[in-house]
TIMAR-699134 format. One record per residue (C-alpha): residue number from 1; residue in three letters; y, x, z. Coordinates in Angstrom, 1 decimal, padded with zeros to 4 digits. Layout:
BEGIN
+-----+---------+--------+--------+--------+
: num : residuo :     py :     px :     pz :
+-----+---------+--------+--------+--------+
: NUM :     ala :      Y :      X :      Z :
...
+-----+---------+--------+--------+--------+
END
This chain:
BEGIN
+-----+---------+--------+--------+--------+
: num : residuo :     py :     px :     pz :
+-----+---------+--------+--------+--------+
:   1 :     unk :  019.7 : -017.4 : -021.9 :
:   2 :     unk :  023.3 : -016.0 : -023.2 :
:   3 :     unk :  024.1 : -013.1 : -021.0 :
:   4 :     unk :  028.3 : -012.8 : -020.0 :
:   5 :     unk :  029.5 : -009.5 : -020.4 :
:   6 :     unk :  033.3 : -008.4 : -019.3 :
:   7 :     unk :  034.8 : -005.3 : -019.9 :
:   8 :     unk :  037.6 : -004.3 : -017.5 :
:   9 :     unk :  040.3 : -001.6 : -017.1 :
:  10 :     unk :  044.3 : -002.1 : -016.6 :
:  11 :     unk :  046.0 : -003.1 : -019.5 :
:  12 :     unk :  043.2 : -004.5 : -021.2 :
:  13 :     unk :  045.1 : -003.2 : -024.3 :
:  14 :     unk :  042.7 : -000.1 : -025.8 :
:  15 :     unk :  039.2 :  000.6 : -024.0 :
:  16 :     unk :  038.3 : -002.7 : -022.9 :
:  17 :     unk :  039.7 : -004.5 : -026.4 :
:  18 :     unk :  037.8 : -002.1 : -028.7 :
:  19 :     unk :  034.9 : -002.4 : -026.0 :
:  20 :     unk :  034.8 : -006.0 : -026.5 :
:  21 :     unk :  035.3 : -005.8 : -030.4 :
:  22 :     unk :  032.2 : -003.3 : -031.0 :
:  23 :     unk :  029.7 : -005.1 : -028.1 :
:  24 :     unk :  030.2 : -008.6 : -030.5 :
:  25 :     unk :  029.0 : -007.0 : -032.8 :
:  26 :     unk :  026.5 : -004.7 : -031.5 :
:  27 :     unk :  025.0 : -007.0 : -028.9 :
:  28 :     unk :  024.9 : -010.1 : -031.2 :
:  29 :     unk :  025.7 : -014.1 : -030.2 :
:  30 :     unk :  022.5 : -013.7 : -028.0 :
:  31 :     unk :  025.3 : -012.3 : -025.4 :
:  32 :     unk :  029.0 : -013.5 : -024.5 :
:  33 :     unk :  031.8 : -010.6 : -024.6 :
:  34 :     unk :  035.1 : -010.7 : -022.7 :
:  35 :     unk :  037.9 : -008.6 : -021.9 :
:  36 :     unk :  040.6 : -008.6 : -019.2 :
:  37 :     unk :  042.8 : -006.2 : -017.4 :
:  38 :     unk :  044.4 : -006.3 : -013.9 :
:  39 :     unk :  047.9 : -005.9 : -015.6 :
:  40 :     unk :  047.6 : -007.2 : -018.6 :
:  41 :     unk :  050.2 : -006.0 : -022.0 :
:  42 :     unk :  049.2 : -005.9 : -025.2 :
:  43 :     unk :  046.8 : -004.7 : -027.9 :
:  44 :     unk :  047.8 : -001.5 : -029.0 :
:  45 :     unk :  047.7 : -000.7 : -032.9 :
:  46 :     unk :  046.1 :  002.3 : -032.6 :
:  47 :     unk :  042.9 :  000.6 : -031.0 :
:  48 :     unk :  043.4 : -001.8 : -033.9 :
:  49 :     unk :  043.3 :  000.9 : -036.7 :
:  50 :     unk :  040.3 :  002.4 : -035.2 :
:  51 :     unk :  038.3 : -000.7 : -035.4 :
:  52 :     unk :  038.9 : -001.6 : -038.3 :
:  53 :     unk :  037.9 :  002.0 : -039.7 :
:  54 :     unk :  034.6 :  000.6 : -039.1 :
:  55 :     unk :  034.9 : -002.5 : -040.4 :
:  56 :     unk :  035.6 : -004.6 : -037.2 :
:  57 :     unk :  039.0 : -006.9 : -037.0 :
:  58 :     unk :  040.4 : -007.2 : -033.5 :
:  59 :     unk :  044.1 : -007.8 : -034.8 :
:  60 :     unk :  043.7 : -011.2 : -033.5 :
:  61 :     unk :  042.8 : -010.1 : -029.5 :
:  62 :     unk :  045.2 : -010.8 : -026.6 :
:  63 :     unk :  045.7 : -009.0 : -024.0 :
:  64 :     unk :  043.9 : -011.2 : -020.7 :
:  65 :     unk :  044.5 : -010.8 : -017.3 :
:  66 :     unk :  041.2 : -010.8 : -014.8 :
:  67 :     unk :  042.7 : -014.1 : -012.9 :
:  68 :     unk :  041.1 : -016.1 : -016.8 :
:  69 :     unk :  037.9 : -015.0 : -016.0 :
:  70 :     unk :  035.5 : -017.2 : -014.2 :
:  71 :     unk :  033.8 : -014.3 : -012.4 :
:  72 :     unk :  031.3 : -016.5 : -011.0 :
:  73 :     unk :  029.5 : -016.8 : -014.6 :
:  74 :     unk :  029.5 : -013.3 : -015.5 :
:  75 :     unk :  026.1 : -011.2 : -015.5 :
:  76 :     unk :  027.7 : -007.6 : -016.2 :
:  77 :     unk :  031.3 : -006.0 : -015.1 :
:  78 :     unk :  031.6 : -002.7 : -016.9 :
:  79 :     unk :  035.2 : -000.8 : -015.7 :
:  80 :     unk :  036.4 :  001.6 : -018.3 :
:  81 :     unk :  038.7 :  003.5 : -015.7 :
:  82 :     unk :  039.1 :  007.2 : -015.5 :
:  83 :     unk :  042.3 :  008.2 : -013.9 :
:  84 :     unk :  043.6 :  005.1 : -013.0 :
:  85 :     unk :  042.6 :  002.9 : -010.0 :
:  86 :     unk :  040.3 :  000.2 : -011.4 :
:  87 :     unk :  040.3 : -003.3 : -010.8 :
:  88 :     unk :  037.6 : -004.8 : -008.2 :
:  89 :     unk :  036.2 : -007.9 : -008.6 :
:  90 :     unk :  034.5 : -009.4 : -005.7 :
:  91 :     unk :  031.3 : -011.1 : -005.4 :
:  92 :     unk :  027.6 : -009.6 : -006.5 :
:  93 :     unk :  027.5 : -009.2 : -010.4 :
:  94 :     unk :  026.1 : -006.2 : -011.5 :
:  95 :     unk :  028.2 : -003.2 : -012.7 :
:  96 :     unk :  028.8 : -000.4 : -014.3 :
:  97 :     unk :  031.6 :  002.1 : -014.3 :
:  98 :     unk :  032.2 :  004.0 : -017.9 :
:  99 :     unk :  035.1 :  006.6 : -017.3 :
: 100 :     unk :  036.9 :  007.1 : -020.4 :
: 101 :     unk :  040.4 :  008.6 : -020.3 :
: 102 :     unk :  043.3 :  006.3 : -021.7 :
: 103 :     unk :  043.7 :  007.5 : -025.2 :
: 104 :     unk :  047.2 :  005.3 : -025.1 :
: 105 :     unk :  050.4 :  008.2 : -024.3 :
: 106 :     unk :  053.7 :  007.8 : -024.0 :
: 107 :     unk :  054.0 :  011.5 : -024.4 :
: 108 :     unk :  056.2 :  012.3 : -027.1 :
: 109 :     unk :  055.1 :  015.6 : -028.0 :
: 110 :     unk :  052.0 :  013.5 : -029.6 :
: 111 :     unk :  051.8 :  013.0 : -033.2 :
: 112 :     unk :  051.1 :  009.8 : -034.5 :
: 113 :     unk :  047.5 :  011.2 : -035.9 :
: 114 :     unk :  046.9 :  013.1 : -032.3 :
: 115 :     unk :  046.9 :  009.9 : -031.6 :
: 116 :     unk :  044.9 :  008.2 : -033.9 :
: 117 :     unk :  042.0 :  011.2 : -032.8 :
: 118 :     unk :  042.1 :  010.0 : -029.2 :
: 119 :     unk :  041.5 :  006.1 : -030.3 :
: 120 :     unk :  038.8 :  007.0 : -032.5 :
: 121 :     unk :  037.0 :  009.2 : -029.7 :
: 122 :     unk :  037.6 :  006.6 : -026.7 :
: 123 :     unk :  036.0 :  004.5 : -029.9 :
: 124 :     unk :  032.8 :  006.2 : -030.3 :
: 125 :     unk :  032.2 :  007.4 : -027.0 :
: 126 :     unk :  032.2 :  003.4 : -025.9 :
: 127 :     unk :  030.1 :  002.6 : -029.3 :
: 128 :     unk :  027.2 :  005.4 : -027.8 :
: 129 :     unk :  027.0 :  003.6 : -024.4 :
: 130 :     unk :  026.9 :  000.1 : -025.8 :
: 131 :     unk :  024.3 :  001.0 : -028.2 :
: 132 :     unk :  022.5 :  002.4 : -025.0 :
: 133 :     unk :  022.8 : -000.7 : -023.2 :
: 134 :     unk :  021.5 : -003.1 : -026.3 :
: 135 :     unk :  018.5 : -001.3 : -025.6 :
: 136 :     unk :  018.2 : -001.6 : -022.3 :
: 137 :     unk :  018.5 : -005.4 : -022.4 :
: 138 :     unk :  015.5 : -007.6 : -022.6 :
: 139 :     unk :  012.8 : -004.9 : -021.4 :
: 140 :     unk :  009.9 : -006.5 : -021.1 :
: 141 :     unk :  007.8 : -005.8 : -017.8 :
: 142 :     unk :  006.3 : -002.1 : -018.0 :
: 143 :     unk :  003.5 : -000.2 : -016.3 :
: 144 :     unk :  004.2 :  000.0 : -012.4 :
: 145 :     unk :  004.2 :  003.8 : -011.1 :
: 146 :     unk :  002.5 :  004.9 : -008.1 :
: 147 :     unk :  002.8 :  008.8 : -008.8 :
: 148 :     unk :  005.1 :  010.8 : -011.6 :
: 149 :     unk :  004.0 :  014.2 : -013.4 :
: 150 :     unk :  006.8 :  016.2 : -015.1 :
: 151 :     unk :  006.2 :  019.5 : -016.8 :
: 152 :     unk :  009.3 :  021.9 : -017.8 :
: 153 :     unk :  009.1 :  025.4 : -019.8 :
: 154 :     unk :  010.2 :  028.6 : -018.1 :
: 155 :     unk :  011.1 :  032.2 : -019.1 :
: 156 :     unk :  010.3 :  033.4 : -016.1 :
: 157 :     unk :  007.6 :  032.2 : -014.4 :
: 158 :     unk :  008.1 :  034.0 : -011.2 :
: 159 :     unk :  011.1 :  033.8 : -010.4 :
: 160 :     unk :  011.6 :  029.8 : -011.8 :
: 161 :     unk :  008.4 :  029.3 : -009.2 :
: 162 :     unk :  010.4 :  030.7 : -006.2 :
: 163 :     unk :  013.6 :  028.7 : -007.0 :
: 164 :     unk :  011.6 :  025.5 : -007.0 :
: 165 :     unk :  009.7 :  026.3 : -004.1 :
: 166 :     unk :  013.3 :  026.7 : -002.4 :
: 167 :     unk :  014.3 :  023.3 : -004.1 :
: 168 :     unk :  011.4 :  021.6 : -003.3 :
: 169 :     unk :  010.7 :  023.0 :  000.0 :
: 170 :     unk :  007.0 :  023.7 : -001.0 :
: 171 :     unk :  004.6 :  026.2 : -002.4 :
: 172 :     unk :  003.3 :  025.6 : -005.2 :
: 173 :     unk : -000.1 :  023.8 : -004.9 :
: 174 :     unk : -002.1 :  026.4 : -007.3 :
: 175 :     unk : -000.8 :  028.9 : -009.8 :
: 176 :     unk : -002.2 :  030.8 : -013.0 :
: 177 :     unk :  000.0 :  033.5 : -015.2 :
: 178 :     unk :  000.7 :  030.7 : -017.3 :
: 179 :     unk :  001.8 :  027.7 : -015.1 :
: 180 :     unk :  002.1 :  026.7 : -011.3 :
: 181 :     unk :  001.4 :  023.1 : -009.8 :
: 182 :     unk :  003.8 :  021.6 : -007.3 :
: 183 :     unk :  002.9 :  018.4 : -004.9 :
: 184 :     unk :  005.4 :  016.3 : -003.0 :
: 185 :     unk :  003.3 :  013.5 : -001.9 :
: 186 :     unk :  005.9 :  011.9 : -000.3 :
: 187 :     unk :  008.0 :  011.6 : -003.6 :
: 188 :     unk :  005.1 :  011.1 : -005.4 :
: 189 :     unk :  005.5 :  014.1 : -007.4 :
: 190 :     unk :  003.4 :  016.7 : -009.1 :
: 191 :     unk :  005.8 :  019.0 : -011.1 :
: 192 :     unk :  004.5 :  021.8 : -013.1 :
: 193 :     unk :  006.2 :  024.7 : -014.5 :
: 194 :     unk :  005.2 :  026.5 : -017.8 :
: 195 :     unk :  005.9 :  030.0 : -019.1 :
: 196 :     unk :  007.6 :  029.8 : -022.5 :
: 197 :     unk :  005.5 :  032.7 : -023.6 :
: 198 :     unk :  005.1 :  031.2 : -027.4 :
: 199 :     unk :  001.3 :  030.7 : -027.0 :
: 200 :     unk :  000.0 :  027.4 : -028.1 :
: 201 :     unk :  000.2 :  024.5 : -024.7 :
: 202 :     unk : -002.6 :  022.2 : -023.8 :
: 203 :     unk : -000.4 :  019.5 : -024.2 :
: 204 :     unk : -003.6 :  017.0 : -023.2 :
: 205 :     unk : -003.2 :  018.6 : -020.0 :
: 206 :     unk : -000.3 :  019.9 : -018.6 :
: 207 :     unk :  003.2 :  019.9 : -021.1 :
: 208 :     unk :  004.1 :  016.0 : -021.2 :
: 209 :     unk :  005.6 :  013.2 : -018.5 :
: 210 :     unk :  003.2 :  011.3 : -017.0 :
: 211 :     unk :  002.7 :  008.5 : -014.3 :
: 212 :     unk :  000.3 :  007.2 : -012.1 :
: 213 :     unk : -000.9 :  003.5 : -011.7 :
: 214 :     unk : -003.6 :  003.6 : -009.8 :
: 215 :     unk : -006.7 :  001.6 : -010.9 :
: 216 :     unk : -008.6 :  001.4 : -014.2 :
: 217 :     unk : -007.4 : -002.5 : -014.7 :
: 218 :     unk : -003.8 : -001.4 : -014.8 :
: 219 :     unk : -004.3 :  001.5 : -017.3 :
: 220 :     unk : -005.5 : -001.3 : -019.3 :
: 221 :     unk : -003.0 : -003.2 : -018.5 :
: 222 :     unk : -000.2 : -001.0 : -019.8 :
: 223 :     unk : -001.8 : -000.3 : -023.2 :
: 224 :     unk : -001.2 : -004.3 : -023.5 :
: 225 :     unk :  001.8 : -003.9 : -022.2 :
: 226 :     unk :  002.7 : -001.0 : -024.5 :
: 227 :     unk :  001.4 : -003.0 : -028.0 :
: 228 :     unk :  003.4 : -006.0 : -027.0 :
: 229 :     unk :  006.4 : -003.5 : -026.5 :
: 230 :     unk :  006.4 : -001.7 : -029.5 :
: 231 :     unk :  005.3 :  001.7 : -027.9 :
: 232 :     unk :  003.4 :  004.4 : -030.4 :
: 233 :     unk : -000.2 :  004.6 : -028.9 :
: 234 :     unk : -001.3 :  007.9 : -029.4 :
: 235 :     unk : -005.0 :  007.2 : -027.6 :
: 236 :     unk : -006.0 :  003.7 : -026.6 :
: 237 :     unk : -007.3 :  004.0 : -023.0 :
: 238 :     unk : -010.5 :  005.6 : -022.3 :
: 239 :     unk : -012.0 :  007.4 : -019.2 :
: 240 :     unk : -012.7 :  010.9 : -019.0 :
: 241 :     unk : -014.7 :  013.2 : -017.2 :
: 242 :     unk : -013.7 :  016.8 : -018.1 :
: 243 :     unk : -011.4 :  018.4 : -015.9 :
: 244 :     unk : -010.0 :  015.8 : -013.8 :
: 245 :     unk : -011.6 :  012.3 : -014.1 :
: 246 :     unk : -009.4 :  009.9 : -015.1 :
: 247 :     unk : -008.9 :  006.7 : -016.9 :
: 248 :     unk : -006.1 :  007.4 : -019.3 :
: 249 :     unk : -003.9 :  006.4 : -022.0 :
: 250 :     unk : -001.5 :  008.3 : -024.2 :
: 251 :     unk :  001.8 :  007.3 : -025.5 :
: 252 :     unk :  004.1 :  008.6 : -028.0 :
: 253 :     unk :  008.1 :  008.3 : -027.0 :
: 254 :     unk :  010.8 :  008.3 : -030.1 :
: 255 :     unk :  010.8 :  011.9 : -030.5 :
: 256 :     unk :  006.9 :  012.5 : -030.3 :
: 257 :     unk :  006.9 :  013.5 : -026.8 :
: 258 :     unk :  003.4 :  012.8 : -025.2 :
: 259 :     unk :  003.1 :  010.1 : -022.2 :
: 260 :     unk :  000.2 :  010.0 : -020.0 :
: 261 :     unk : -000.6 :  006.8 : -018.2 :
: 262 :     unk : -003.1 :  007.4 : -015.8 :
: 263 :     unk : -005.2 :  006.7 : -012.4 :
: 264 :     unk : -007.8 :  008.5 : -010.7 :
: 265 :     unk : -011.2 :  007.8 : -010.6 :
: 266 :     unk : -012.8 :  005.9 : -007.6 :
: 267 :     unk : -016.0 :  007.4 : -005.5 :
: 268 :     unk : -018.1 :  004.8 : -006.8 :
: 269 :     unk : -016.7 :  005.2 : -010.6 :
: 270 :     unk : -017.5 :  008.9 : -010.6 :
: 271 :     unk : -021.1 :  007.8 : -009.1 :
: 272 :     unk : -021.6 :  006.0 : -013.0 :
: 273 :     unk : -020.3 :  009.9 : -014.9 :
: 274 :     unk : -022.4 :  009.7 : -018.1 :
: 275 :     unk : -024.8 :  013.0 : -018.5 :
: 276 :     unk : -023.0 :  013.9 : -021.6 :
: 277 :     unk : -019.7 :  013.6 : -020.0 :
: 278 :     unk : -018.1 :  011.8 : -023.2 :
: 279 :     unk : -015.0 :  009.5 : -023.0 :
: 280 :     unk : -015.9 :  005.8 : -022.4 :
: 281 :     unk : -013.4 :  003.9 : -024.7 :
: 282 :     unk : -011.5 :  001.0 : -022.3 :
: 283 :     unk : -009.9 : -001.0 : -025.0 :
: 284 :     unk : -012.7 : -001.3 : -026.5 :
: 285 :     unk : -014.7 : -003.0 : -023.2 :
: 286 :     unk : -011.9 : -005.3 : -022.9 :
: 287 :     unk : -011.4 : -007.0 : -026.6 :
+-----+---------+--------+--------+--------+
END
C-alpha cells in the first residue's frame, strides 16, 4: 500500500520543498510526497540551487498551503520547525518533528555564498534523517523482548560502579576487578559495566547487546525471523550448558557488533543436560 507523506513548516518555501524533492527520490513511487506550509510564499532559489547540486530539479514546486492537503489520507506529518511556531494539524496521523533552523535570511550582512552554505546544510541534514526513515519503513516483525542486557566500557571501574548504582538506585548484583552486574527486574534490565583495561573481552559472554525472549521456540523463531530479514547470523541457535544455560543465537549488527538472542533454560530442560555438556544445535532439530 502507497504510504502519504507531508512535510510541513511555514512558508513551505526551503525545508519542507527540498524535503519533499530528496524523499521522491529517496523513498521511491512505493510512497506519496507532499509539501505545505501554514503561510504559504514561494520557493526560494537558493533551496533550488542546492538540489540541483545533487542532481534533483525542484524548479517546478509551488509553494502549497496546509488547507490543499486532504489530512485525512496522510500516514506521516513530519514539521521542519525550529524557531518558529509550527503548524498543527488535527486528527491522529503519526508524527514527527525535525527541527532545522530556516537557512532563508533577510539579514543583509549575508553573502550570497553564506547563504548558499546554510541551504546546503538544512540540505543534508534533512537527506541523513530521510535516509533514516527509508529504513525504518517496512520492518518486518522482529523478535519480541522480555529482558534487555547492555554492556558499556569504563576507565574506572569503581567509581563508574558507584555512579550507576546512584543512577540506578541499585547495587550492583555481583562484581569482579574486571566488570560489575546490575539487575532492574522491573525494567527488565541487566547492565554490565567493563573496565577498559586493554585486555582481550569475552565477548560470548559479557561485551555485546542482548535480549531476552523467553522460551526455546522463540529463539528459533527469531533466527527465522532474522534470515528472512537480512540479519548476519553469526551462530545459528543452539543450547548451551556452560556457564549460564541458555538457548541462544548470535547476530551480527552493520558494524559487527555482537547480538545475543536468548532465553533461559526451564527446570525440566536442564533435567535433559547432556554428560559432555556440548551445545545442542536448534536449527538443526527444526529443518
Amino acid at each position: 500500500m502507497t504510504r502519504q507523506i507531508l512535510f510541513l513548516c511555514v512558508a513551505n518555501s526551503a525545508r519542507s520543498q527540498m524535503a519533499e524533492g530528496l524523499a521522491r527520490a529517496i523513498l521511491g513511487e512505493h510512497v506519496e510526497v507532499l509539501s505545505a506550509g501554514s503561510q504559504p510564499t514561494k520557493v526560494n532559489p537558493y533551496a533550488i540551487e542546492a538540489m540541483r547540486d545533487l542532481g534533483i530539479d525542484i524548479s517546478g514546486h509551488r509553494s502549497k498551503s496546509v488547507d490543499e492537503i486532504d489530512t485525512a489520507q496522510l500516514d506521516l506529518v513530519v514539521t521542519l520547525c525550529a524557531d518558529e511556531v509550527c503548524p498543527v494539524l488535527p486528527g491522529g496521523t503519526r508524527r514527527l518533528h525535525w527541527p532545522i533552523p530556516d537557512p532563508a535570511s533577510s539579514d543583509p550582512a549575508l553573502s550570497p555564498e553564506e547563504l548558499r552554505h546554510r541551504f546546503q546544510g538544512a540540505r543534508d541534514q534533512i537527506r541523513a534523517r530521510i535516509g533514516i526513515l527509508a529504513a525504518l519503513l517496512d520492518i518486518p516483525a522482529g523478535p519480541r523482548a522480555r529482558e534487555f542486557h547492555a554492556s558499556i566500557r569504563v576507565s574506572d571501574l569503581p567509581r563508574s560502579t558507584r555512579f550507576y548504582a546512584w543512577l540506578l538506585g541499585t547495587w550492583p548484583k555481583e562484581w569482579t576487578h574486571r566488570y560489575a552486574t546490575f539487575i532492574r527486574e522491573d525494567l527488565h534490565l541487566n547492565f554490565v559495566l567493563l573496565v577498559s583495561d586493554g585486555k582481550p573481552l569475552h565477548h560470548d559472554t559479557l561485551y555485546h547487546f542482548g535480549i531476552d525472549v523467553g522460551d526455546k521456540a522463540a529463539v528459533i523463531d527469531a533466527f527465522h525471523h532474522a534470515r528472512r530479514f537480512g540479519a548476519s547470523v553469526l551462530k545459528p541457535p543452539r543450547t548451551t550448558w556452560k556457564g549460564t544455560p541458555l538457548h541462544e543465537l548470535w547476530l551480527e549488527d552493520p558494524d559487527g557488533n555482537l547480538v545475543e538472542i536468548y532465553a533461559r533454560l526451564t527446570d525440566e530442560e536442564l533435567s535433559h543436560m547432556p554428560q559432555d555438556q556440548e551445545p545442542i544445535d536448534l536449527a538443526a532439530e527444526n529443518t
